[in-house]
C-alpha positions in Angstrom: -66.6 50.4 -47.0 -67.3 53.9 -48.6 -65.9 55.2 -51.6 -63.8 57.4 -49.3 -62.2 54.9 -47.4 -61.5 52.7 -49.7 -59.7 55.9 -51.9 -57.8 56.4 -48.3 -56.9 52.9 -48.0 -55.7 52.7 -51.4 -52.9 55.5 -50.8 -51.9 54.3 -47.9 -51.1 51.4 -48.7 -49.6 52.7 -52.1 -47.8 54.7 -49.6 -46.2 51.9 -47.6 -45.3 50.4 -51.2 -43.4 53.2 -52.1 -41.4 53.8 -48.8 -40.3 49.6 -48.8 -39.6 50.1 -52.3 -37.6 53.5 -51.4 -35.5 51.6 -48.0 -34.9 48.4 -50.2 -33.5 50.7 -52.8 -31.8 52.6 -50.2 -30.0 49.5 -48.5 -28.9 48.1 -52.3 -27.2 52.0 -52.8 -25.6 52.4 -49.5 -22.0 51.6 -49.3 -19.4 52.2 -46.7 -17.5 55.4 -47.6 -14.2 53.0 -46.9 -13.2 49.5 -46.4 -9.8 48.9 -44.5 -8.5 45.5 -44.6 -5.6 44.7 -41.7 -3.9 41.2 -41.8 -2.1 41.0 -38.9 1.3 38.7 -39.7 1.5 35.6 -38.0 -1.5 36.3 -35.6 -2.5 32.9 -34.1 -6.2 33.3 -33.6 -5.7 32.8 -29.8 -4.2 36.1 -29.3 -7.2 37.9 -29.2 -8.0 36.6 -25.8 -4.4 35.1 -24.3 -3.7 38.9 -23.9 -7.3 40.2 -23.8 -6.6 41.6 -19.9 -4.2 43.7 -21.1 -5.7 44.9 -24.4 -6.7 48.7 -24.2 -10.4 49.7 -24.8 -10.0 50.9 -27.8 -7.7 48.6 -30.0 -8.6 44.7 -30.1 -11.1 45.2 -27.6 -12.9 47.9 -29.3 -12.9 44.9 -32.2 -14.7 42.4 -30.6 -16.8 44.6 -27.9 -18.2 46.7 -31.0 -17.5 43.9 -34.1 -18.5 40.3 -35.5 -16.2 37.7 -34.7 -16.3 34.5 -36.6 -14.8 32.5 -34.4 -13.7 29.2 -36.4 -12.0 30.6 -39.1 -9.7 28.4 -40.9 -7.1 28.1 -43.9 -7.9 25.8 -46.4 -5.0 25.3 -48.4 -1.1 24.4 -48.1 1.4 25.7 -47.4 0.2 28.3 -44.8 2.7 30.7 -46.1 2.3 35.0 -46.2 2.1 35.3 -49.7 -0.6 32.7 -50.1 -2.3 34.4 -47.5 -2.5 37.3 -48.3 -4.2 36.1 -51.8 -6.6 33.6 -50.5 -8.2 36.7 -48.4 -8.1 39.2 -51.5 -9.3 37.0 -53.9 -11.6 34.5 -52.0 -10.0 31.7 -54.2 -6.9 29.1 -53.3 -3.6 28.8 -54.7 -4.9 26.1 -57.3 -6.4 28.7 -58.9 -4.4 32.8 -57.9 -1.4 30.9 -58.4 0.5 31.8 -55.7 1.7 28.8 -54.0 4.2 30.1 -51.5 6.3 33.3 -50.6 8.3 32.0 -54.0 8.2 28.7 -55.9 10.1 26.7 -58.9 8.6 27.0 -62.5 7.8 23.3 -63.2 7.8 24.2 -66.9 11.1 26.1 -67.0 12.8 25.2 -63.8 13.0 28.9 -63.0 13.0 30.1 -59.5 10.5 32.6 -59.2 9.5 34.9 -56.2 6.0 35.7 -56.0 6.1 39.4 -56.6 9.0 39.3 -59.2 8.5 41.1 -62.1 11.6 41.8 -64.9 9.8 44.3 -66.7 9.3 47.1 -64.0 11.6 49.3 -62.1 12.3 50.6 -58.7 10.3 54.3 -57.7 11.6 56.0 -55.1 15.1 53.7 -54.7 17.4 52.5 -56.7 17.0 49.1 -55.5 16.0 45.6 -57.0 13.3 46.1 -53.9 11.3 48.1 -55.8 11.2 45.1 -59.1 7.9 44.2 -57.6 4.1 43.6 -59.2 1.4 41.7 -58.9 1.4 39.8 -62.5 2.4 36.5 -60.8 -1.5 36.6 -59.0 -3.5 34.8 -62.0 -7.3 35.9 -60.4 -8.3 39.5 -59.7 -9.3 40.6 -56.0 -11.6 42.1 -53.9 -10.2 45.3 -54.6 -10.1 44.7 -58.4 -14.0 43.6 -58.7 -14.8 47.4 -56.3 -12.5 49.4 -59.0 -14.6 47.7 -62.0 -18.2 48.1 -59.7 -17.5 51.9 -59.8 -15.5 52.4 -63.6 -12.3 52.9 -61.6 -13.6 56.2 -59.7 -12.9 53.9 -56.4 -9.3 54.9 -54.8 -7.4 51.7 -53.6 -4.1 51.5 -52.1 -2.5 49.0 -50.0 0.2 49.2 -47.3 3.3 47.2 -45.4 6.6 46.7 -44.8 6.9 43.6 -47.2 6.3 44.2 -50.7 4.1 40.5 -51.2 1.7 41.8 -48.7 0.9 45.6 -49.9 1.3 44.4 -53.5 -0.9 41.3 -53.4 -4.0 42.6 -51.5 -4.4 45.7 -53.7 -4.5 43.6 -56.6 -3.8 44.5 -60.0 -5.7 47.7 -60.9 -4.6 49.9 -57.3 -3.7 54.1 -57.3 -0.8 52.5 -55.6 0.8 50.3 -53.2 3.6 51.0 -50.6 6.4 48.8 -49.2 9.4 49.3 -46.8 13.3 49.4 -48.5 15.2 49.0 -45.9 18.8 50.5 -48.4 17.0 54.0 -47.7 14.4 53.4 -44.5 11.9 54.8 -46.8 8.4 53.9 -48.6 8.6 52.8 -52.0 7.0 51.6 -55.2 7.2 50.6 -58.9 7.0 51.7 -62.3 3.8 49.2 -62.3 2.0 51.6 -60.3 3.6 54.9 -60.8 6.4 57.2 -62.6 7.0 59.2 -59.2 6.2 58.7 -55.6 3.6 61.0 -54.8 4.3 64.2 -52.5 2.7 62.8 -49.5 5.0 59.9 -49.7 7.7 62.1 -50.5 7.1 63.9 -47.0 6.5 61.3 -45.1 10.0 59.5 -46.2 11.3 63.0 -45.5 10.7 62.2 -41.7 12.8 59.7 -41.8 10.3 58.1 -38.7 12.5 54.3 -39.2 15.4 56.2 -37.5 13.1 58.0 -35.1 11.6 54.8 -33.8 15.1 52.8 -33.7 16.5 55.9 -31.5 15.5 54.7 -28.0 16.2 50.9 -26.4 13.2 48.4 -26.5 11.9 48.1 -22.3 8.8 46.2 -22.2 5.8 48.4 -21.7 5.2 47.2 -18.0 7.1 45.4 -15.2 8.4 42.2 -16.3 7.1 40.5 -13.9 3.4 41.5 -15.0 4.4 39.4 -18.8 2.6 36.2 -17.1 1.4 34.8 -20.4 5.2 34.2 -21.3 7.9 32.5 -20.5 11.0 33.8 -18.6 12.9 36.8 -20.4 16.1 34.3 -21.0 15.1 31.0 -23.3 17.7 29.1 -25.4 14.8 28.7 -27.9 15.1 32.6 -28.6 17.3 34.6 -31.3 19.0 37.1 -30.2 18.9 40.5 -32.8 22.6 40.6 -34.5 25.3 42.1 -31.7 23.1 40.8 -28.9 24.9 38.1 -26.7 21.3 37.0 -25.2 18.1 37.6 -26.7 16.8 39.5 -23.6 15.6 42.5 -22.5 16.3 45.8 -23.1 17.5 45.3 -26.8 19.9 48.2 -27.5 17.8 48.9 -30.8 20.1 52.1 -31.8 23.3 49.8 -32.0 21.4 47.0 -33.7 19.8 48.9 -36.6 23.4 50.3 -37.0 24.5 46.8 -37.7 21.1 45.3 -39.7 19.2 48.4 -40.8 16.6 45.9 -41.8 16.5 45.1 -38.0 13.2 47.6 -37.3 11.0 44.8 -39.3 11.7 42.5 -35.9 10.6 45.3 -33.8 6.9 46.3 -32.9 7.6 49.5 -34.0 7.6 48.6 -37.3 3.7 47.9 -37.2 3.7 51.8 -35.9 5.8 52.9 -39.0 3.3 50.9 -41.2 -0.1 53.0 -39.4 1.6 56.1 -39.4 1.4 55.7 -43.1 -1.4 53.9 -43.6 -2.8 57.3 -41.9 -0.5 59.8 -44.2 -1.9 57.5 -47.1 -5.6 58.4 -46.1 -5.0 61.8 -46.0 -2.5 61.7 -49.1 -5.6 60.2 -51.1 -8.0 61.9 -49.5 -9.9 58.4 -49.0 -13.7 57.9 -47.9 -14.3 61.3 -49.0 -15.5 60.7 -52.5 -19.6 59.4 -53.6 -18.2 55.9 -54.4 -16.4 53.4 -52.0 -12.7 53.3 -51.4 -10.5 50.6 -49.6 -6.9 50.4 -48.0 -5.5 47.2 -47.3 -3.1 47.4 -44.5 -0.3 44.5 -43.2 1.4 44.7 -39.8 4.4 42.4 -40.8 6.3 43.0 -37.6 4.0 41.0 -35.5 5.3 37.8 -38.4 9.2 39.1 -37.4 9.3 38.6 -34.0 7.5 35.8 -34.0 9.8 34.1 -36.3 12.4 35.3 -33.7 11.4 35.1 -30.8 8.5 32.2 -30.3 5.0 32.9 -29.2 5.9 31.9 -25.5 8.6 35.4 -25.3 8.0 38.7 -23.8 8.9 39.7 -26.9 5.3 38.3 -28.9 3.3 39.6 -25.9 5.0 43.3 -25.6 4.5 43.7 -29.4 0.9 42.4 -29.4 -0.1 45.4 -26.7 2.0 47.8 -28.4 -0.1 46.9 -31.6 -3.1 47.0 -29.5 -2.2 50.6 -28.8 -1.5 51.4 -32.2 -4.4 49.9 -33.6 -6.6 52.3 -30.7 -4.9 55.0 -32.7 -5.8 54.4 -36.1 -9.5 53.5 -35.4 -9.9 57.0 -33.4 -7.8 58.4 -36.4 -10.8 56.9 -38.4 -13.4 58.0 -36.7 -12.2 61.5 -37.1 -11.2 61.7 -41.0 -13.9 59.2 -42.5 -16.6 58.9 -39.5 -17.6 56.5 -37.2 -19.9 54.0 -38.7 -18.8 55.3 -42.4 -15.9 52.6 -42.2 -15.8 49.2 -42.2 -13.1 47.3 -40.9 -12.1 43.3 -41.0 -9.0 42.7 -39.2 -7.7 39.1 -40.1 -4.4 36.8 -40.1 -2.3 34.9 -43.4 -1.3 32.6 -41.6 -0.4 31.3 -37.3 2.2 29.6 -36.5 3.7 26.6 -33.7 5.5 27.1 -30.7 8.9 27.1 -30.8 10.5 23.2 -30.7 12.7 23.7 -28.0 10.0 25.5 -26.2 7.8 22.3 -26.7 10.2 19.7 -25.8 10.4 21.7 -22.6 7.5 20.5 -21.4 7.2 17.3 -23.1 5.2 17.7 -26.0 6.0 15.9 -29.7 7.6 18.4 -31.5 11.2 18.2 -34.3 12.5 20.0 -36.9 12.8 18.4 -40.3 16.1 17.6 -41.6 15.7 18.5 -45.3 19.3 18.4 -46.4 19.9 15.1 -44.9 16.4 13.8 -46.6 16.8 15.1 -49.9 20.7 13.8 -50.1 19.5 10.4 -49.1 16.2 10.5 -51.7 18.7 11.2 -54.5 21.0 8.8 -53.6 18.2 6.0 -53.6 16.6 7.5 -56.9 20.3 6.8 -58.5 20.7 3.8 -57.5 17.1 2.6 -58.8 16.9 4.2 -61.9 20.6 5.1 -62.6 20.4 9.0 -62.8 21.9 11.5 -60.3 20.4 14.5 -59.1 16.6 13.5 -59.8 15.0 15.4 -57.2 15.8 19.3 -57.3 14.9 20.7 -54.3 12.4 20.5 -51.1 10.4 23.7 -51.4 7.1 24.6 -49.8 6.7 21.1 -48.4 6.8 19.8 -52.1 9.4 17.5 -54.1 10.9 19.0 -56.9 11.7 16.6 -59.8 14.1 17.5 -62.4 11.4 17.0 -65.0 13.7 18.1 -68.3 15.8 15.1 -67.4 13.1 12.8 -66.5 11.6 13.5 -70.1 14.4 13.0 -71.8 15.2 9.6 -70.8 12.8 7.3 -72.3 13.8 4.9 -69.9 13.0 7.0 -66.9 9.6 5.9 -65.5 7.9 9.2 -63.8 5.3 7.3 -61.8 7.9 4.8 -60.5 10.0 8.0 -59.3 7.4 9.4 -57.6 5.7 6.1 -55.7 9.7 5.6 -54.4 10.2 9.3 -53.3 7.0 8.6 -51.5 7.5 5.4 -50.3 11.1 6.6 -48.7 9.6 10.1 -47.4 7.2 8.5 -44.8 10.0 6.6 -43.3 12.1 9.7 -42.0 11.7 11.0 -38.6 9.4 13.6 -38.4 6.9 12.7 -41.5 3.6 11.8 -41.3 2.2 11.6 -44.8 4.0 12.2 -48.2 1.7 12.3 -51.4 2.1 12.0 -55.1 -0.5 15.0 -55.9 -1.6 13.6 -59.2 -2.6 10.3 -57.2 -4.1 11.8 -54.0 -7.6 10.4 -54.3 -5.9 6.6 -53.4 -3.8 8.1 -50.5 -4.2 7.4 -47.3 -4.2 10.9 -46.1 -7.2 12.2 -44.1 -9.4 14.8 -45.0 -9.3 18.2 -44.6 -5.6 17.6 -45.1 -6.1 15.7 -48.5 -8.5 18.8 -49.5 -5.7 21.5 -48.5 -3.0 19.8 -50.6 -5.2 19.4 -53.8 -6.7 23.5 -52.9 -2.3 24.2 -52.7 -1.2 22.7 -56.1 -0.8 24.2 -59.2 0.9 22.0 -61.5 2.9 24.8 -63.2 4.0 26.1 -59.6 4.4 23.2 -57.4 6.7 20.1 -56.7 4.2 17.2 -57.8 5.1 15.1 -53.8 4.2 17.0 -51.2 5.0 15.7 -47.4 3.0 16.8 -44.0 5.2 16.8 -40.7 3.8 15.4 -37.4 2.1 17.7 -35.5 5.0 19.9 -34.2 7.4 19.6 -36.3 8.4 22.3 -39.4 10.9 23.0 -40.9 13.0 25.9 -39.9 15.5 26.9 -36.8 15.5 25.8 -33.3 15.1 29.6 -33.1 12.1 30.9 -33.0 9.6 29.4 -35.2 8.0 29.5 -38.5 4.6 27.7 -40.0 3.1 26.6 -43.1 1.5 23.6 -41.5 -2.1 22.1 -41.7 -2.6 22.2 -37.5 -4.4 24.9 -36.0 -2.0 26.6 -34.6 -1.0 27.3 -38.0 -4.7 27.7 -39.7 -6.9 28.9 -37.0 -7.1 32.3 -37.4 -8.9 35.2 -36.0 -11.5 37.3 -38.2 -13.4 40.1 -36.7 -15.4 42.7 -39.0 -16.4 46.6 -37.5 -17.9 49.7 -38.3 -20.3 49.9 -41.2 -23.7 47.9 -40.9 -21.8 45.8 -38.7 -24.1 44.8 -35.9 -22.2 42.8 -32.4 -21.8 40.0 -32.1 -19.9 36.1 -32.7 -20.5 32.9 -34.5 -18.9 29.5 -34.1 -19.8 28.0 -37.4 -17.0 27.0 -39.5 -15.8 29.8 -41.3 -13.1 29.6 -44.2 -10.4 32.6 -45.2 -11.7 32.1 -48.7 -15.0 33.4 -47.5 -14.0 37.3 -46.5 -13.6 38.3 -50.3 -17.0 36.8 -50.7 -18.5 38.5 -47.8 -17.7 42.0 -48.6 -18.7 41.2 -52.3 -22.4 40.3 -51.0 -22.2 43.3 -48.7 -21.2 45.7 -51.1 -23.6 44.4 -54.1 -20.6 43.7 -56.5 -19.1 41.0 -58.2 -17.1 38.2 -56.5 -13.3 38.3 -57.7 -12.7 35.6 -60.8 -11.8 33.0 -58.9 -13.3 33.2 -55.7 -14.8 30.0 -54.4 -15.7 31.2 -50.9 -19.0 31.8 -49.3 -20.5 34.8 -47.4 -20.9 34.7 -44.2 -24.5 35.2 -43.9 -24.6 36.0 -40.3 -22.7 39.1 -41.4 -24.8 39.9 -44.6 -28.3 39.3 -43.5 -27.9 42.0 -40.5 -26.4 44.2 -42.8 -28.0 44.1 -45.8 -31.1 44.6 -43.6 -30.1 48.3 -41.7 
């Protein structure tokens, strides 16, 4: 080889060096211009294809047509409860360590009741209300949205939106420009001192709308012909609740009388998931997100979805009329999206805190194992064994989040009051009542009898400052709640299988059975964006997301 050519070769090849060097550098530096976050309440991870006919091309269909849907997601701690949820996605990590270990729980140090958002120190903005005593000090671990504020020195915008204050205030963690919740005293968007002196204008305007009384104006018809609502059962079911004035729980629902009567009545509604988009657009434009050189992220619950579910029971017309209206909605804010921020300049995860069962009534309709637990009856008869054991009344508190709480002052007070004995009776009584499957003492779960991954959801649930130290686990269909409706909170699947579909940025089609874990979404967009997991996170990324993207 000449001189020449070898000189030619030589910067060529330097050449290719320095454009690899240049698109590896590239890929580390690009970032979405905005990451919206929607947990869907109470969205069993089978309602992305029981109503997939009737979805809309643009909404959940749009999702999985253009996204990444990893199939086998699953919850990995108890209880499956909304504000334990909503952490686990935020901050990758499980209520052992965030600290949130249900919607509210009893402080086993002080005996305090505590709600998860409480906070004594802040005040209402925007109402005059104890609705607005809300902040996120309770969560012990930062979040997603924390570790992208510190990645760019705070120049990132985050704010987070929904009805219920647990599920703005816990996703945008604990360094937000603000988050946003429902009052229902004024039908207006609020906040607290935490965040802010003042509500900003944009808020201010869009309260000024006064859109709640808008969307309550008109009776609730089903979008189609009933007769099209195949996936449900008749309009007419004794296992339905009927809204407050209603004398049947059917169709149409005279929504101008009833929000006269419960003003807190739109939650139940699906328009209450269009309220919350409506300002989850205002608060894009408000603060001017995905328009800056660093990334910013909304984190957006539609709660209503969790309120009729709880009302009605995923069989109604109800659950299936609100999941196409959301489908509709959701079409609206993704072409919203594309227009302020740019398609392929977002990314978007759409997710669930939690499922939930069919309703018991509904169940025993068609012969399948299903009860409701009778707590009061259990815990009167638990205490009334306990005295007549060791002599003391009153030893166990409460049931609460599927745990046992003990009157623990009391307990250390009387030298003669043998904790462990306590406990292995409580235990030993629990799993003889109808209904109960397995009742642990915590502290002692490695010698239970209770298969895994149940025995690693309880241990992932407790916090021994937060949580009764006996927790039991209902037969499969049985919870405890109303014969109205339905609730969860459960280890089954229709309680933990939930859907998780990510779109838009770097995002290339396509689906994965693997097991997937809710814990794993902070850790995904962490690896994505090239940042630091949150503090506590013990999730993984999903690497069939993060290799395709981290290689466009």
């Amino acid at each position: 080889m000449t001189v020449r050519k070898r000189m030619v070769s030589t910067l060529i090849l330097g050449a290719v060096a320095v454009m690899q060097s240049f698109s590896v550098s590239a890929q580390v530096n690009a970032k979405p211009k905005l990451i919206v976050g929607i947990v869907v309440d109470q969205m069993r991870w089978d309602y992305l294809y029981r109503y997939y006919d009737r979805y809309e091309a643009g909404g959940f269909k749009r999702l999985l047509g253009e996204g990444f849907s990893c199939e086998n997601t699953y919850i990995s701690h108890l209880p499956s409860f909304t504000a334990v949820g909503h952490s686990t996605v935020y901050t990758g990590s499980v209520p052992a360590i965030h600290g949130i270990t249900g919607n509210d729980w009893t402080d086993q140090v002080t005996g305090r009741k505590w709600y998860c958002t409480e906070d004594t120190t802040v005040l209402a903005v925007g109402s005059n209300s104890a609705a607005g005593k809300m902040s996120p000090r309770n969560l012990l671990a930062s979040t997603i949205t924390d570790e992208l504020k510190l990645s760019t020195n705070f120049r990132s915008k985050v704010v987070g939106v929904s009805l219920k204050d647990r599920a703005s205030i816990l996703p945008a963690g604990h360094t937000p420009n603000g988050a946003f919740w429902l009052d229902d005293a004024n039908a207006s968007f609020i906040t607290s001192t935490y965040y802010m002196k003042d509500l900003p204008e944009w808020v201010k305007k869009f309260n000024a709308r006064k859109e709640p009384q808008q969307l309550m104006s008109k009776p609730w018809t089903p979008l189609y012909p009933m007769d099209t609502y195949v996936q449900s059962s008749e309009d007419d079911n004794r296992w339905e609740g009927p809204y407050k004035g209603e004398t049947a729980p059917v169709f149409p629902h005279n929504l101008p009388a009833i929000y006269k009567q419960d003003p807190g009545s739109l939650r139940s509604t699906p328009f209450g998931n269009t309220l919350t988009l409506d300002f989850a657009k205002a608060a894009v434009e408000g603060y001017d997100l995905g328009n800056t050189q660093v990334t910013d992220f909304l984190t957006i619950n539609c709660a209503s979805t969790d309120y009729v579910g709880h009302q009605f029971g995923p069989n109604s017309i109800e659950v299936e009329d609100t999941y196409l209206r959301l489908d509709k909605d959701l079409s609206s804010f993704f072409s919203f999206l594309d227009q302020k921020v740019g398609k392929g300049n977002y990314l978007v995860f759409l997710t669930a805190d939690h499922g939930a069962a069919h309703a018991v009534e509904f169940m025993k309709e068609h012969n399948i194992p299903a009860g409701l637990s009778q707590d009061k009856k259990v815990m009167a008869d638990l205490n009334a064994l306990l005295k007549d054991k060791f002599g003391e009344d009153n030893l166990a508190k409460s049931f609460q989040n599927y745990h046992v709480n003990f009157d623990l002052p009391k307990i250390a007070a009387n030298k003669n009051l043998d904790f462990t004995a306590i406990k292995k009776v409580t235990v030993d009584f629990l799993v003889k009542q109808p209904g109960i499957q397995f009742a642990v003492d915590i502290e002692n779960i490695g010698n239970s009898a209770v298969p895994e991954p149940i025995k690693m959801m309880i241990a992932n649930g407790y916090n021994p400052k937060r949580t009764g130290q006996v927790m039991i686990i209902p037969e499969p269909g049985w919870f405890a709640g109303s014969a109205k409706g339905t609730t969860h909170g459960n280890w089954n699947p229709y309680d933990i299988h939930i859907p998780l579909v990510f779109m838009g940025w770097h995002i290339q089609h396509g689906a994965t059975n693997d097991i997937t874990h809710m814990t794993d979404i902070a850790a995904t967009l962490a690896a994505m964006l090239h940042i630091q997991m949150p503090n506590g996170c013990v999730g993984k990324p999903v690497t069939a997301i993060t290799n395709t993207a981290n290689n466009q």
